[in-house]
C-alpha positions in Angstrom: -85.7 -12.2 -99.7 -83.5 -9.0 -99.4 -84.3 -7.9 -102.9 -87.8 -7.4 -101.4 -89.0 -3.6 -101.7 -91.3 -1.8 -99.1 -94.4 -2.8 -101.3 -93.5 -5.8 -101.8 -93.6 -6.4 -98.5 -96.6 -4.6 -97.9 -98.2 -6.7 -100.5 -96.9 -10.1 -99.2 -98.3 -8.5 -95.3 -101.8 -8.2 -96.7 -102.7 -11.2 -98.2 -100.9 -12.7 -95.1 -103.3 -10.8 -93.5 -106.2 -11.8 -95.3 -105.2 -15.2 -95.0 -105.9 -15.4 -91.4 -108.9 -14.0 -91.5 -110.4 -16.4 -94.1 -108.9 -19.7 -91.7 -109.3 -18.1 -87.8 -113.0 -16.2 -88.5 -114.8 -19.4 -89.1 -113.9 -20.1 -85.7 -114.5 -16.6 -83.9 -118.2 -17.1 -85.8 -118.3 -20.3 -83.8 -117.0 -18.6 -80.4 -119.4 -15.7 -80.5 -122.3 -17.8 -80.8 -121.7 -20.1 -78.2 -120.9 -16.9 -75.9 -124.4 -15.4 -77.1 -126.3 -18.2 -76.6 -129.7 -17.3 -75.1 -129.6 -19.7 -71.5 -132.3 -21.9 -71.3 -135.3 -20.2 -68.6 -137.1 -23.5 -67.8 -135.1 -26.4 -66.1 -134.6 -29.3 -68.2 -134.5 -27.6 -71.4 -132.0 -27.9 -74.0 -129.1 -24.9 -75.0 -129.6 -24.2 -78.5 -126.2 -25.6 -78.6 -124.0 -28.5 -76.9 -121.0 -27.3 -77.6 -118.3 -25.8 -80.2 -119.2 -29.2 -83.1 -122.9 -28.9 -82.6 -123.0 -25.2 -83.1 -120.5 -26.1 -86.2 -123.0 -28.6 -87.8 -126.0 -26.5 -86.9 -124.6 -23.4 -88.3 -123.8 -25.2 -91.9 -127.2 -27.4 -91.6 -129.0 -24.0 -91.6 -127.3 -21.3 -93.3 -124.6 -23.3 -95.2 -120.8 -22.7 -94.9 -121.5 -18.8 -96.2 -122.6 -19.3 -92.4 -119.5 -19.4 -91.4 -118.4 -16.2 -92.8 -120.8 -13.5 -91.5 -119.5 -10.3 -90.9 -116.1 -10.7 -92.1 -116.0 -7.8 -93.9 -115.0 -5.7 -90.6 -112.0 -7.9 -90.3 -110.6 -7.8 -93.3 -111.0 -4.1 -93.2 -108.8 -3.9 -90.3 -106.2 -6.9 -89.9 -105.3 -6.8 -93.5 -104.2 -3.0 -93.8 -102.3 -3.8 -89.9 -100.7 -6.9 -91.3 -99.6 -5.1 -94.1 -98.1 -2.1 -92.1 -96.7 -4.3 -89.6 -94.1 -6.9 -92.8 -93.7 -3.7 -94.4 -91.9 -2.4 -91.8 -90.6 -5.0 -90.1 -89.3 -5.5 -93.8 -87.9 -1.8 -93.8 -86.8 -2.1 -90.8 -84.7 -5.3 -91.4 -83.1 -3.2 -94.0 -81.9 0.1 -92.1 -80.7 -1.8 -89.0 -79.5 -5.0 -90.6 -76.1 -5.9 -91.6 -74.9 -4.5 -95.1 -72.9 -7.4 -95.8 -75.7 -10.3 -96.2 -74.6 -11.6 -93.4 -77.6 -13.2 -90.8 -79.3 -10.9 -88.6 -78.3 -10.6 -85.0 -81.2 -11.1 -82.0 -80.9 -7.2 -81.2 -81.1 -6.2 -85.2 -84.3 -8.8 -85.0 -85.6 -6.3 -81.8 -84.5 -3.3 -83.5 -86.4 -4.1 -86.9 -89.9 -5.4 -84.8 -89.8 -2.2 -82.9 -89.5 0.0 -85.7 -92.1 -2.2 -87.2 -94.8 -1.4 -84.0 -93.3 2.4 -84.3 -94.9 2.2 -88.1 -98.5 0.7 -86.3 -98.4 3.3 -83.8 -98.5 6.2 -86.3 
């Protein structure tokens, strides 16, 4: 894992970051639904949904598990380039303040390579 360069690990943080987009953005589809559900105006009438399963079904009954995956062309746009900042320079970072020797890393190199890892996101 040491012999990793800077774009390797940029590469490796991007499909990471990918990843979680394709697996958590089903279920932020889910959430904002649910949140922008109209309420019902007459008493007695039924939400369009019942809760977080039912809008699950409903969404793939009617638009199919492409459903799912509306508008996830914003998030990839923006979590994978930050996940790929963020192992590249925690990467880089492991590298300029770990030890030389191959040794394991120390809890305050582990700090020490994070925060030069947010340093790189804050630029």
């Amino acid at each position: 894992m040491s012999d990793m360069g800077p774009g390797e690990y940029f590469i490796c943080g991007g499909f990471g970051g990918i990843c979680t987009v394709l697996v958590g953005h089903p279920l932020d589809t889910i959430k904002v639904r649910l949140q922008t559900m109209a309420i019902p105006k007459v008493a007695g009438e039924a939400p369009l949904y019942t809760g977080t399963l039912d809008c699950f079904k409903k969404t793939i009954k009617n638009e199919g598990v492409k459903g799912l995956y509306k508008g996830m062309g914003a998030p990839l746009l923006g979590i994978a380039p930050i996940f790929a900042i963020s192992f590249m320079g925690f990467g880089v970072g492991k590298q300029i303040f770990g030890p030389s020797d191959g040794k394991k890393l120390t809890y305050a190199q582990y700090f020490y390579a994070g925060a030069f890892s947010a340093f790189l996101l804050l630029l």
